[in-house]
N, C-alpha and C positions, 0 to 999 in steps of 0.2 A: 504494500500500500504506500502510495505517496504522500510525503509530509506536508501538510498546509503549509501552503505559501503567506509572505508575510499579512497578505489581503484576505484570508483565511478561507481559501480556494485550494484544490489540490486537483491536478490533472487526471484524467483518463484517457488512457488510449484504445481503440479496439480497429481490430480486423473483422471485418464481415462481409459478406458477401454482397458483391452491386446490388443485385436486385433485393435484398433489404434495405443494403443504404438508400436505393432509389426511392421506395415506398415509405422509408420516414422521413426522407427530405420533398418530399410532396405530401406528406401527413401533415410536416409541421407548415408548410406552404397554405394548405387548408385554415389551417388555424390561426394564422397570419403571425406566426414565429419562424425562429431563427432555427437552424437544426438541433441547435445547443442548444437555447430555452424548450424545445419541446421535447430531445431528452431526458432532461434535466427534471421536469414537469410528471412525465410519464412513468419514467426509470424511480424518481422520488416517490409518486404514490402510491405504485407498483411493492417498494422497500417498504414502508409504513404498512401497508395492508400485510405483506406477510408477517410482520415485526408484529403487528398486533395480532392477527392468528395465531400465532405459535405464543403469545405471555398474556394473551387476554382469555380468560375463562367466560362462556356466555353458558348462562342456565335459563333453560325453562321457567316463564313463572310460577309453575308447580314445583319447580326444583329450588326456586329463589327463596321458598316460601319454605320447607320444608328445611333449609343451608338453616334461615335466619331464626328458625322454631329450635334447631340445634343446638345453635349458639346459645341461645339464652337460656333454654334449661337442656342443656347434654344431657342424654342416657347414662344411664348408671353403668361402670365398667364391669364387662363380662368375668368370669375366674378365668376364660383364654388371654383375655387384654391385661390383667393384672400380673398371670404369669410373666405376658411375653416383657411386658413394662420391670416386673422384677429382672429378666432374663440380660435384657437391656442397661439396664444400673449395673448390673454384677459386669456386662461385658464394656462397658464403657467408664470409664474416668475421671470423672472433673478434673483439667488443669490450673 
């Protein structure tokens, strides 16, 4: 990855094929951009949308509902969940 320049830009370079350079440079033509602002544009909310897929949890409002019932009054620990919680303290160590 390249280090931002003092202007706090940092290059990309790519190889691809004409006829995709072709089709985004008459994409961003359409849109009345530059081939850089409508990479730029495209390729950015393209990053954000996966970036939030992959760390954003969406639930059901059934499921919203049931998370926030949870929280405020948790289930009582099983004898499996209390073993494994004992199992866990013995296997691990505060530093």
């Amino acid at each position: 990855m390249a280090a931002p320049g003092k202007d706090g830009t940092a290059r990309l370079e790519a190889r691809i094929p004409v006829p995709i350079y072709e089709t985004l440079l008459r994409a961003a033509q359409l849109r009345g951009m530059t081939l850089t602002g409508y990479l730029i544009a495209a390729a950015g909310e393209d990053a954000r949308r996966v970036v939030e897929e992959a760390e954003i949890l969406r639930l059901a409002r059934s499921d919203q509902i049931r998370f926030a019932e949870a929280l405020i009054e948790p289930p009582k620990p099983t004898d499996h969940l209390r073993r494994a919680a004992e199992r866990h303290a013995d296997l691990i160590q505060p530093r």
